[in-house]
N, CA, C and O atoms as a Tinker XYZ file with bonds, in Angstrom:
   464  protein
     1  N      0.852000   -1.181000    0.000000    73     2
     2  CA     0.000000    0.000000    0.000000    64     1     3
     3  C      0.891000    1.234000    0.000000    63     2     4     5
     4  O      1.888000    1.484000    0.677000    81     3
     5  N      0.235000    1.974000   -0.986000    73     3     6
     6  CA     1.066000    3.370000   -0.941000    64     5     7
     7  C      1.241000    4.637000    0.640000    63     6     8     9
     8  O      0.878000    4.128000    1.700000    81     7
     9  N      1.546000    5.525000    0.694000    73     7    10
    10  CA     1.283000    6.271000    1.246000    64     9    11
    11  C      0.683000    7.295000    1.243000    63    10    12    13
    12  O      1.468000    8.224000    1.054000    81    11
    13  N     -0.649000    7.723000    1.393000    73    11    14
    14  CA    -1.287000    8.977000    0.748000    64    13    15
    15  C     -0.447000    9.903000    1.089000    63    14    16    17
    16  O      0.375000    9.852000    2.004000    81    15
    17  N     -0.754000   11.214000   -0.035000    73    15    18
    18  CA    -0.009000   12.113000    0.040000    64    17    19
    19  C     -0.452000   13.536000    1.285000    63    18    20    21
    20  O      0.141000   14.421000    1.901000    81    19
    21  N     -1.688000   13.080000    1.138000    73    19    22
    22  CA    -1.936000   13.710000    2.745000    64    21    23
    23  C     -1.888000   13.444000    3.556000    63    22    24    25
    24  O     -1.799000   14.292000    4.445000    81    23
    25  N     -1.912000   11.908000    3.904000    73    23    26
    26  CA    -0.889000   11.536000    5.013000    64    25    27
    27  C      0.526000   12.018000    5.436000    63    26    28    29
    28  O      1.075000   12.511000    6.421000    81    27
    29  N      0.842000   11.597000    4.117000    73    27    30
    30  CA     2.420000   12.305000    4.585000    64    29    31
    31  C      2.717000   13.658000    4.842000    63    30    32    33
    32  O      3.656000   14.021000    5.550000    81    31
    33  N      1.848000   14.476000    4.218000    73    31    34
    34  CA     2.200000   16.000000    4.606000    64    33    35
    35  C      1.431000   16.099000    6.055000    63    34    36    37
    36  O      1.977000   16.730000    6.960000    81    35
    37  N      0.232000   15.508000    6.254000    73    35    38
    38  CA    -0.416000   15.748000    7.753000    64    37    39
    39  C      0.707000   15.547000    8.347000    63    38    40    41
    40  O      1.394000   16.564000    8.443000    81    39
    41  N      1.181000   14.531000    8.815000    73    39    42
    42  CA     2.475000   14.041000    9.544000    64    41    43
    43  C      3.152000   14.542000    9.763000    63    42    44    45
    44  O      3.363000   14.805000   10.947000    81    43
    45  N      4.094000   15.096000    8.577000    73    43    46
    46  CA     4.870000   15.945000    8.492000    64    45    47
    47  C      4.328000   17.205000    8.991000    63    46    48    49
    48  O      4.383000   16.801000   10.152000    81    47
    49  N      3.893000   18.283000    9.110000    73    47    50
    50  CA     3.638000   19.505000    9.660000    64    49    51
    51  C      3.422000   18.661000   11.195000    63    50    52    53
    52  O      4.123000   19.028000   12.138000    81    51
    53  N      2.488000   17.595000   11.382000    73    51    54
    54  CA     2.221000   17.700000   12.951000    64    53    55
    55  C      3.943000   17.143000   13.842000    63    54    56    57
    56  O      4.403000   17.449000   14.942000    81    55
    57  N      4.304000   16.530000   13.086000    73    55    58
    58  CA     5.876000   16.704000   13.877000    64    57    59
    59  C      6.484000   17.942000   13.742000    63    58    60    61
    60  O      7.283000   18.207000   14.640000    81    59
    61  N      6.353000   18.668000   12.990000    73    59    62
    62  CA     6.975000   20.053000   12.860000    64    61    63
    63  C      6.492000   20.682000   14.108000    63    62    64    65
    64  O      7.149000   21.411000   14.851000    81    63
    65  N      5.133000   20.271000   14.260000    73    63    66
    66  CA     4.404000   21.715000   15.113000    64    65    67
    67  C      4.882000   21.350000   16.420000    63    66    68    69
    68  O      5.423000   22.127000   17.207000    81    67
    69  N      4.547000   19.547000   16.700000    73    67    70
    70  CA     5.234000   18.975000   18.114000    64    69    71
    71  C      6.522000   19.692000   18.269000    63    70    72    73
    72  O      6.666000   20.594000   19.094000    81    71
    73  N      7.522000   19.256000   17.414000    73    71    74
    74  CA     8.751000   19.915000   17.952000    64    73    75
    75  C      8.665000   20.951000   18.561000    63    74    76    77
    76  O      8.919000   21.001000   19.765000    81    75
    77  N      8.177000   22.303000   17.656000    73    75    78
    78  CA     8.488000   24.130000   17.952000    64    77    79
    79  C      7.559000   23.275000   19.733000    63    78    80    81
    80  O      8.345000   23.107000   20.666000    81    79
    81  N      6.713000   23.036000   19.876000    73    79    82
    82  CA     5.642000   22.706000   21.101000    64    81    83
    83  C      6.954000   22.224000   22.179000    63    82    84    85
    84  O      6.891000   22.821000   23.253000    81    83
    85  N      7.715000   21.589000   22.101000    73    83    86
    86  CA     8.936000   21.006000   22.678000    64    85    87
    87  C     10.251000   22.180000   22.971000    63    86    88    89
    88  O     10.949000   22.387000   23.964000    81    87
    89  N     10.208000   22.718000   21.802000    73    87    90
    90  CA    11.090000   23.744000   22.171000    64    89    91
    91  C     10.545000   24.878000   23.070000    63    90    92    93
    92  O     11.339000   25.373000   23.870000    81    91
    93  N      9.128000   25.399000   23.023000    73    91    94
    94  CA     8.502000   26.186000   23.355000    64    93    95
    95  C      8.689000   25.811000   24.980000    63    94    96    97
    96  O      8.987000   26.758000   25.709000    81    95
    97  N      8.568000   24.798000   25.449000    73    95    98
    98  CA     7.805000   23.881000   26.729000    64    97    99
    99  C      9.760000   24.411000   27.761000    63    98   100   101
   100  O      9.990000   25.042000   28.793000    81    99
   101  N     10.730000   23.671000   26.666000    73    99   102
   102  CA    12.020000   23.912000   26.568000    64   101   103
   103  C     12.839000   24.977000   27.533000    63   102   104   105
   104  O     13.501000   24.978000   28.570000    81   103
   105  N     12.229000   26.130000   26.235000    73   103   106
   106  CA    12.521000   27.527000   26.928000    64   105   107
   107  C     11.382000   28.582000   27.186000    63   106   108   109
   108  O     11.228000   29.740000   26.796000    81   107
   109  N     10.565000   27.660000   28.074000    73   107   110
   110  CA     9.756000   28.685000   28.519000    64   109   111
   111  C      9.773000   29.846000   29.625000    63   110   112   113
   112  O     10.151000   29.487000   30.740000    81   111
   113  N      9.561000   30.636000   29.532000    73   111   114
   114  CA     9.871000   31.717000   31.139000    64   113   115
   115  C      9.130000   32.603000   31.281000    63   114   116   117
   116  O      9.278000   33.795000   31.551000    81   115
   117  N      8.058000   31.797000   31.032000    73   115   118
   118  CA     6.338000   32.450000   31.451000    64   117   119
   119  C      6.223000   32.388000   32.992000    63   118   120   121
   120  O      6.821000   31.501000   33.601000    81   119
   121  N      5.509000   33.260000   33.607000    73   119   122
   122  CA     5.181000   33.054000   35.291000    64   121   123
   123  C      4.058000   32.179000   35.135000    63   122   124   125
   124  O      3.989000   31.591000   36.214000    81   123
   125  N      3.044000   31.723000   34.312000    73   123   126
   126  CA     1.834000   30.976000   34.331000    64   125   127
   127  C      2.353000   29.345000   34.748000    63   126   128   129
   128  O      2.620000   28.477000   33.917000    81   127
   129  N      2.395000   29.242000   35.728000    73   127   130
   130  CA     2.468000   27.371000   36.123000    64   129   131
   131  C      1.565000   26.535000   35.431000    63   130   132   133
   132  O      1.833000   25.431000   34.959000    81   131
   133  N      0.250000   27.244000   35.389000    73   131   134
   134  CA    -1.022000   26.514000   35.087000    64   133   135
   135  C     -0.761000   25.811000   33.261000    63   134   136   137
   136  O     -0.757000   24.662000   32.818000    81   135
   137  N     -0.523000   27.513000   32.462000    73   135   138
   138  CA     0.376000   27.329000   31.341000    64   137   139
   139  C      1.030000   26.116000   31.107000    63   138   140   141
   140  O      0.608000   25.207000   30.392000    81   139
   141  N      2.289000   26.140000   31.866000    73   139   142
   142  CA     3.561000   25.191000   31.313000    64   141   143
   143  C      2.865000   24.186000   32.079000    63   142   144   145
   144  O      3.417000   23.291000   31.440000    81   143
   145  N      2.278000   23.670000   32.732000    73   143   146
   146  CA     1.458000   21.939000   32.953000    64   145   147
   147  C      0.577000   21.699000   31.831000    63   146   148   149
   148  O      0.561000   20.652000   31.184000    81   147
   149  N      0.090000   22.370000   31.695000    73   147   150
   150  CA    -1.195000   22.405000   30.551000    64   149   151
   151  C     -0.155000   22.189000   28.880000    63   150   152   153
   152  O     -0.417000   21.266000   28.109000    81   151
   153  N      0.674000   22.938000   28.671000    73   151   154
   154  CA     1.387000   22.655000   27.841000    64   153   155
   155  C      2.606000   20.767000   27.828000    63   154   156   157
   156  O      2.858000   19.877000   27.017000    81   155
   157  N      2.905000   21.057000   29.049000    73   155   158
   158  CA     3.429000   20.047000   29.171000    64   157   159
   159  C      2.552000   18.627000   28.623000    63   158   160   161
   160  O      2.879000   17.800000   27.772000    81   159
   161  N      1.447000   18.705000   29.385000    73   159   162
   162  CA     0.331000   17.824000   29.265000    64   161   163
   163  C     -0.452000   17.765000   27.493000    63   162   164   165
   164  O     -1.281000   16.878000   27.290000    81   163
   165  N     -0.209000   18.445000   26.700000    73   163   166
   166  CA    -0.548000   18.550000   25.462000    64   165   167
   167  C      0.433000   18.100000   25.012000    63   166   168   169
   168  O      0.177000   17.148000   24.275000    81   167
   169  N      1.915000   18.417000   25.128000    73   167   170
   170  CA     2.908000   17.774000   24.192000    64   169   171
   171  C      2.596000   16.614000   24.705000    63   170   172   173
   172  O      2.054000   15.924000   23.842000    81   171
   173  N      2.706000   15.967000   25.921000    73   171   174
   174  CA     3.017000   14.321000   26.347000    64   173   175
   175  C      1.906000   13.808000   25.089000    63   174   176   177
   176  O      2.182000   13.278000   24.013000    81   175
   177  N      0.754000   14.124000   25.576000    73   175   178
   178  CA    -0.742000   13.364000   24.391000    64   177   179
   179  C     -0.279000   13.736000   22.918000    63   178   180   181
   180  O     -0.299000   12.905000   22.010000    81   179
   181  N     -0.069000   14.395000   22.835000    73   179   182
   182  CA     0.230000   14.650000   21.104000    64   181   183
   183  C      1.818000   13.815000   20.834000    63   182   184   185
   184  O      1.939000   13.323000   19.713000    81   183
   185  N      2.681000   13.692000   21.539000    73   183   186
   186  CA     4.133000   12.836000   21.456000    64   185   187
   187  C      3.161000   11.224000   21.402000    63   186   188   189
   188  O      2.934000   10.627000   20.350000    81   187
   189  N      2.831000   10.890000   22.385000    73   187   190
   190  CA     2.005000    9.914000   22.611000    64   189   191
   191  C      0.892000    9.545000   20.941000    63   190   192   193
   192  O      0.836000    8.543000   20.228000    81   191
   193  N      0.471000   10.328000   20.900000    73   191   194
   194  CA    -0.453000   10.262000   19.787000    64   193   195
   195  C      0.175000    9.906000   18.166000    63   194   196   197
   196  O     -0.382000    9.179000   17.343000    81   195
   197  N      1.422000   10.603000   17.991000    73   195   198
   198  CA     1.999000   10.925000   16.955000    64   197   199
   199  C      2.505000    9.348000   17.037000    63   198   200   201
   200  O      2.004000    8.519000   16.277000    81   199
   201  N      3.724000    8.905000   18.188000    73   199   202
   202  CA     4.377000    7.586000   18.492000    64   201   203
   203  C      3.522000    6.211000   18.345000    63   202   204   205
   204  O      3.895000    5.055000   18.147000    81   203
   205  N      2.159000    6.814000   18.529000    73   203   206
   206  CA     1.258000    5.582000   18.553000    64   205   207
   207  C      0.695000    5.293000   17.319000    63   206   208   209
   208  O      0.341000    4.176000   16.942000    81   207
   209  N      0.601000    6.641000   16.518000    73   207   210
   210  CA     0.419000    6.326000   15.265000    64   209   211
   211  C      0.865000    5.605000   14.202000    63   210   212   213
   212  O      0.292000    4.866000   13.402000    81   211
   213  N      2.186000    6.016000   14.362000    73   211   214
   214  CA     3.359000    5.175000   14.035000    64   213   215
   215  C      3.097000    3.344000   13.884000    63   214   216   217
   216  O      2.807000    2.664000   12.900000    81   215
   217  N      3.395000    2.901000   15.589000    73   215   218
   218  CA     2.930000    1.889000   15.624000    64   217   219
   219  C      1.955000    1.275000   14.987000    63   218   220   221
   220  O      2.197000    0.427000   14.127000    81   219
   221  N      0.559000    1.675000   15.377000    73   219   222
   222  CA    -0.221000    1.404000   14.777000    64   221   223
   223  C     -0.415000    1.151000   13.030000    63   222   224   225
   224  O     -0.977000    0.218000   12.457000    81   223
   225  N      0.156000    2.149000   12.555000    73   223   226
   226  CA     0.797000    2.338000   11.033000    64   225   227
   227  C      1.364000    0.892000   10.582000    63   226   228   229
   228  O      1.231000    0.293000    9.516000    81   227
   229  N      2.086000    0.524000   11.844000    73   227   230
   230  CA     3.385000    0.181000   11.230000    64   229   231
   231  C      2.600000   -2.059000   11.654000    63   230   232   233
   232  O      2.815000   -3.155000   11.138000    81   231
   233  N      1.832000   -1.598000   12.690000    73   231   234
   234  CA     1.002000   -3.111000   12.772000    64   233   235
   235  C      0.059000   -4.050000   11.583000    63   234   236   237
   236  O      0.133000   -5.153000   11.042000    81   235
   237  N     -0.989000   -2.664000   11.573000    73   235   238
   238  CA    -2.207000   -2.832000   10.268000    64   237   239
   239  C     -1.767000   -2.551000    8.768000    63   238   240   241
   240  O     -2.263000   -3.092000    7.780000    81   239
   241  N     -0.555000   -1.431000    8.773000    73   239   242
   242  CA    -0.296000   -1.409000    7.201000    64   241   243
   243  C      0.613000   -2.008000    6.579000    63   242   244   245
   244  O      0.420000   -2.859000    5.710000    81   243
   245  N      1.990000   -1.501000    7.086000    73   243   246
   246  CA     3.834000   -2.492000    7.131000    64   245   247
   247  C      4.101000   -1.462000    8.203000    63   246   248   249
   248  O      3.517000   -0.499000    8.699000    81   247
   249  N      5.570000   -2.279000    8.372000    73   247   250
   250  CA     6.284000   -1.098000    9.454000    64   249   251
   251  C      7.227000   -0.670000    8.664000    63   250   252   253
   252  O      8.103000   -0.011000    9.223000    81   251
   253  N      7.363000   -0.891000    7.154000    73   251   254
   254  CA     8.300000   -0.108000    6.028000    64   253   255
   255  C      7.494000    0.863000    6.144000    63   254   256   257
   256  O      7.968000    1.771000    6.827000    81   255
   257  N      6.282000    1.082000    5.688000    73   255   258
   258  CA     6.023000    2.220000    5.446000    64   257   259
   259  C      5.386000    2.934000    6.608000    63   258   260   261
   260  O      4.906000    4.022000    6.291000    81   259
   261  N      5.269000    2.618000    7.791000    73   259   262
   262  CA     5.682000    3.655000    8.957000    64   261   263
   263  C      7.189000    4.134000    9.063000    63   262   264   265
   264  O      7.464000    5.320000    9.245000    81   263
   265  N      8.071000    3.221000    8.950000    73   263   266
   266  CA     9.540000    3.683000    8.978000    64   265   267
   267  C      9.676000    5.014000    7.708000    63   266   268   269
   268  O     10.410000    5.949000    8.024000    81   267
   269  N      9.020000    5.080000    6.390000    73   267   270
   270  CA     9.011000    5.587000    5.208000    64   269   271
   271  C      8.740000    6.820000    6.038000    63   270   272   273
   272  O      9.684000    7.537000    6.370000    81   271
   273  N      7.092000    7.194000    6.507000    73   271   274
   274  CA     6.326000    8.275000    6.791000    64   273   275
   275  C      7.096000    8.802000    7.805000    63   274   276   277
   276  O      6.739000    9.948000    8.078000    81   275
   277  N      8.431000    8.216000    8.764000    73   275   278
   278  CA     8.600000    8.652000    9.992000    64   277   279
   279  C     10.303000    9.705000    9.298000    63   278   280   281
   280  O     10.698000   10.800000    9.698000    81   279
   281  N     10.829000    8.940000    8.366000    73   279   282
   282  CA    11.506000    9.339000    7.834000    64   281   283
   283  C     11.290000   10.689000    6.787000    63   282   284   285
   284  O     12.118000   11.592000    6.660000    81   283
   285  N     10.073000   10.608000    6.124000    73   283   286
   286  CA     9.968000   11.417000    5.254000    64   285   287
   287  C      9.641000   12.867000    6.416000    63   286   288   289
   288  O     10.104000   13.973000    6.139000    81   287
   289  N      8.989000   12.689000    7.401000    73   287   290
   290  CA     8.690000   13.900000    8.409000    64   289   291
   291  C     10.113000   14.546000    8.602000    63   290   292   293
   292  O     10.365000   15.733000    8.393000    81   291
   293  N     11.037000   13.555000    9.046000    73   291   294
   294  CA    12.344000   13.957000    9.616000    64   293   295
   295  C     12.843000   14.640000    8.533000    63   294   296   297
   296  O     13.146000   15.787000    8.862000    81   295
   297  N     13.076000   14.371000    7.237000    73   295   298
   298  CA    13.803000   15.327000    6.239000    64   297   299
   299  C     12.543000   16.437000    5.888000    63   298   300   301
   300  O     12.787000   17.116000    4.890000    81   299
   301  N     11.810000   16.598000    6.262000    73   299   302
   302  CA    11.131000   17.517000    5.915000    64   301   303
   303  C     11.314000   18.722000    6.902000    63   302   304   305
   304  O     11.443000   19.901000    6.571000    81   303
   305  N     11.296000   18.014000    8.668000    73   303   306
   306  CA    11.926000   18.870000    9.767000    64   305   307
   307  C     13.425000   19.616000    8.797000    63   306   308   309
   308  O     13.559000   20.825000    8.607000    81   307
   309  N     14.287000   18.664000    8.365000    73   307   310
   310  CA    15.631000   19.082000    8.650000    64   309   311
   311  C     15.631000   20.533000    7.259000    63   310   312   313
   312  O     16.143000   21.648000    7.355000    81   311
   313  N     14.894000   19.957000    6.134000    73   311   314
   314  CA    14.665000   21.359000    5.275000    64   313   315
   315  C     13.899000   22.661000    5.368000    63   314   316   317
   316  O     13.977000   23.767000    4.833000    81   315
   317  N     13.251000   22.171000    6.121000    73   315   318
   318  CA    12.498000   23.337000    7.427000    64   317   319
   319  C     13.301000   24.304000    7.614000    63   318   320   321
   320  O     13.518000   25.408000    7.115000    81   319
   321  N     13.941000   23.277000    8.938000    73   319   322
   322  CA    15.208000   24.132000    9.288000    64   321   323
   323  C     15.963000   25.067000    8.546000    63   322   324   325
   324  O     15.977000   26.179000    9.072000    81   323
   325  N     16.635000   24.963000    7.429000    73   323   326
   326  CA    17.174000   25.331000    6.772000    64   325   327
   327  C     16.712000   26.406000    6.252000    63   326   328   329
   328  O     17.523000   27.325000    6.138000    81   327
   329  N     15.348000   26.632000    5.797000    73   327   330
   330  CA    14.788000   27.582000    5.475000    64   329   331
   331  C     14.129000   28.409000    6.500000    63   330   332   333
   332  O     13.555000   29.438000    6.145000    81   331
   333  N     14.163000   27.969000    8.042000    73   331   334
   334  CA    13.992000   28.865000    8.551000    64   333   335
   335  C     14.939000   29.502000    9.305000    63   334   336   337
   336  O     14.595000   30.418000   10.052000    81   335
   337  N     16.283000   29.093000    9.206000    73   335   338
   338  CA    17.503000   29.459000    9.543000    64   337   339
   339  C     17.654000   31.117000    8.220000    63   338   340   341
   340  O     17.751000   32.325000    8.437000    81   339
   341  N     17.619000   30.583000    7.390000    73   339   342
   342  CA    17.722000   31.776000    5.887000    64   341   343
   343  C     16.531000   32.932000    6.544000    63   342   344   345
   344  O     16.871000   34.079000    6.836000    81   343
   345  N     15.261000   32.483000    6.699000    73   343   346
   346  CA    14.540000   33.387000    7.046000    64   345   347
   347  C     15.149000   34.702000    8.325000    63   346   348   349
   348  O     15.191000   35.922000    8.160000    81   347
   349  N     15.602000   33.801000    9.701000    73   347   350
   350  CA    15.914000   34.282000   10.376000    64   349   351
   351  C     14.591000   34.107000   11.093000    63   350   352   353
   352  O     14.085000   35.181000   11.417000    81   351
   353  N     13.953000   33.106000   11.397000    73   351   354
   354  CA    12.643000   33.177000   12.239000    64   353   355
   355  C     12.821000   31.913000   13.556000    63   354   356   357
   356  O     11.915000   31.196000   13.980000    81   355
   357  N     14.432000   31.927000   14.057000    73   355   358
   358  CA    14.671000   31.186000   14.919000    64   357   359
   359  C     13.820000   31.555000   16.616000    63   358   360   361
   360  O     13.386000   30.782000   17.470000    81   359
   361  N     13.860000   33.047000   16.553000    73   359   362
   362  CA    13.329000   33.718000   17.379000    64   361   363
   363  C     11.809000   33.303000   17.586000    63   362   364   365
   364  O     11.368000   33.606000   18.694000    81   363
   365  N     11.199000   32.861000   16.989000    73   363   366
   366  CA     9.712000   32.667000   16.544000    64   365   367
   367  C      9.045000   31.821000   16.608000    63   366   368   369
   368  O      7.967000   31.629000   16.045000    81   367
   369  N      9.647000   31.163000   17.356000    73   367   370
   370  CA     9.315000   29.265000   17.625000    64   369   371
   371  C      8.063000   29.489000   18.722000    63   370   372   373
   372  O      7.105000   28.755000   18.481000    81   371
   373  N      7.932000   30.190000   19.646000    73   371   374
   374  CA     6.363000   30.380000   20.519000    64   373   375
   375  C      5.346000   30.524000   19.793000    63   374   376   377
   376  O      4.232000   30.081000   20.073000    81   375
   377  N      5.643000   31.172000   18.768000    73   375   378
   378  CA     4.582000   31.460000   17.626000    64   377   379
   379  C      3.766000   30.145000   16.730000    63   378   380   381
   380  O      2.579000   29.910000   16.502000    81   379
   381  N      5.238000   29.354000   16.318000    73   379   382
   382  CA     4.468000   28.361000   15.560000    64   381   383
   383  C      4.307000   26.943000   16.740000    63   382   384   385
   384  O      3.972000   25.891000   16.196000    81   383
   385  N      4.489000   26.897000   18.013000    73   383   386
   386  CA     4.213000   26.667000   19.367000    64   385   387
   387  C      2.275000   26.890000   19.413000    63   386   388   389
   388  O      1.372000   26.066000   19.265000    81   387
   389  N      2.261000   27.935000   19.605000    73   387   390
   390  CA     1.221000   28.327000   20.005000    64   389   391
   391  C     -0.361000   28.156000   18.309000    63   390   392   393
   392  O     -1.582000   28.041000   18.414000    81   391
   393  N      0.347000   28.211000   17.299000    73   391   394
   394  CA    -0.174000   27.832000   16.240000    64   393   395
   395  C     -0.522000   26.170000   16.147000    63   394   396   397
   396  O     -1.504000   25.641000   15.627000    81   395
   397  N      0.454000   25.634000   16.731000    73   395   398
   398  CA     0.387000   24.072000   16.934000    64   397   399
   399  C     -0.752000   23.801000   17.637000    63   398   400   401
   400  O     -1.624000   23.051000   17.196000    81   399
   401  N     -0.830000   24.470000   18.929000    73   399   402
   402  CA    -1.991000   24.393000   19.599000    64   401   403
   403  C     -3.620000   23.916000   18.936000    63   402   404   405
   404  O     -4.473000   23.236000   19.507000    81   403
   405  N     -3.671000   24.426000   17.796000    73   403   406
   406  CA    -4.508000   24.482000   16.879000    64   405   407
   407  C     -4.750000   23.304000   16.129000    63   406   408   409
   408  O     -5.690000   22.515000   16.226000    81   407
   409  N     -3.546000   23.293000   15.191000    73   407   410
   410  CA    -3.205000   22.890000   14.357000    64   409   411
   411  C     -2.863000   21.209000   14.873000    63   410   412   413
   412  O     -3.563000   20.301000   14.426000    81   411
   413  N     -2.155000   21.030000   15.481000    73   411   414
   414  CA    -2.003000   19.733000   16.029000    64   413   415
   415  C     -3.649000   18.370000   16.173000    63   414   416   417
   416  O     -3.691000   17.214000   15.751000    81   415
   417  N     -4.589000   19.057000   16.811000    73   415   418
   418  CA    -5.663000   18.417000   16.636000    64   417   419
   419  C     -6.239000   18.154000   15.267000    63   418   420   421
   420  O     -6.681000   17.107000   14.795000    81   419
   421  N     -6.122000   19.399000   14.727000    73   419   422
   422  CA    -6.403000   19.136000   12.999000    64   421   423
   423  C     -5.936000   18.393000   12.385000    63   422   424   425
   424  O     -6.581000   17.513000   11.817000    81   423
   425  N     -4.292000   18.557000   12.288000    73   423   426
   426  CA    -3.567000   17.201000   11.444000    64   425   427
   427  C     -3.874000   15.775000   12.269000    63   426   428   429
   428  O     -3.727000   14.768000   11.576000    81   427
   429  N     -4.293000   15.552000   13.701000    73   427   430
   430  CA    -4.017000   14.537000   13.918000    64   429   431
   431  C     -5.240000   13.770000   13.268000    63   430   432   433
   432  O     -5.263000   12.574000   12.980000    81   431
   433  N     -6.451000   14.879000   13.060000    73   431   434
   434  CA    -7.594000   14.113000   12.799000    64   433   435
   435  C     -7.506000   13.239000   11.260000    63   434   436   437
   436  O     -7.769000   12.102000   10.867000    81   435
   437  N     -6.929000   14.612000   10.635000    73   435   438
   438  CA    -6.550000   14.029000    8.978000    64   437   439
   439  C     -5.512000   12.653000    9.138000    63   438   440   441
   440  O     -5.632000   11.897000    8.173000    81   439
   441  N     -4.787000   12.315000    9.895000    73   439   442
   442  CA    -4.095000   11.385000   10.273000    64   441   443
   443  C     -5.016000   10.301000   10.623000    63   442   444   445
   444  O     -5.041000    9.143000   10.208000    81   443
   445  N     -5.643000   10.802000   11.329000    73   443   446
   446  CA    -7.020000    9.516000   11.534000    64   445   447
   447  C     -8.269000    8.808000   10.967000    63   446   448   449
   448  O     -9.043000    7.860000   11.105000    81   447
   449  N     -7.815000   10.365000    9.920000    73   447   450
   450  CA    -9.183000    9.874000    8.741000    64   449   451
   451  C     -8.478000    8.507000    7.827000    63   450   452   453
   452  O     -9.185000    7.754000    7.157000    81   451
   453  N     -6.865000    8.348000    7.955000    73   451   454
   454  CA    -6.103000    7.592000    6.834000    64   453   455
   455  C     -5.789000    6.329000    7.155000    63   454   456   457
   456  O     -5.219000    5.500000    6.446000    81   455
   457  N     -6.346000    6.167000    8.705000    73   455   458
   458  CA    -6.380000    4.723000    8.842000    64   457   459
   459  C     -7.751000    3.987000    8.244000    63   458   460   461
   460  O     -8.922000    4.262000    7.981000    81   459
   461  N     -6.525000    2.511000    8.193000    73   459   462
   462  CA    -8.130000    1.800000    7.703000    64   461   463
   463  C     -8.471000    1.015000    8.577000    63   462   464
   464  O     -9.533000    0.401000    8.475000    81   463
């Protein structure tokens, strides 16, 4: 079985967004406690969610092509990078942090629409 192509881009952005969510959690130096638990507690379920997907992927479909989708995210992180290094939007990671917030439930759903 192939890999849909919206699978793979869902994926891809929702590890993107986890990460900045990781870095955000990282260097946070907000006074809100309530905040950084609440955040904390969203990355764990969404790390959790993303890792389980995987699995799951990798039980019902192959685990080549979970290994494929887990890989194709990672070079997609690393050209990211790159272009957001050129941009200069290293500073800006709370932003697409806090966009994740959003966004994370969305891709995970499209992620869920692609199981069978």
């Amino acid at each position: 079985m192939d890999l849909p192509v919206q699978l793979v881009v869902a994926y891809s952005v929702f590890s993107l967004f986890l990460f900045y969510q990781k870095l955000h959690l990282k260097n946070f130096q907000g006074d809100s406690a309530i905040f950084r638990v609440s955040l904390s507690i969203y990355v764990l379920i969404s790390t959790l969610y993303g890792f389980g997907f995987l699995v799951y992927w990798g039980v019902v479909v192959s685990w080549s092509n979970s290994g494929v989708l887990f890989l194709i995210a990672l070079a997609t992180q690393i050209v990211w990078f790159l272009i957001e290094g050129k941009l200069g939007l290293r500073n800006y990671y709370w932003m697409l942090s806090t966009l994740g917030l959003v966004m994370i439930p969305v891709l995970g759903y499209v992620m869920w629409l692609h199981i069978p």
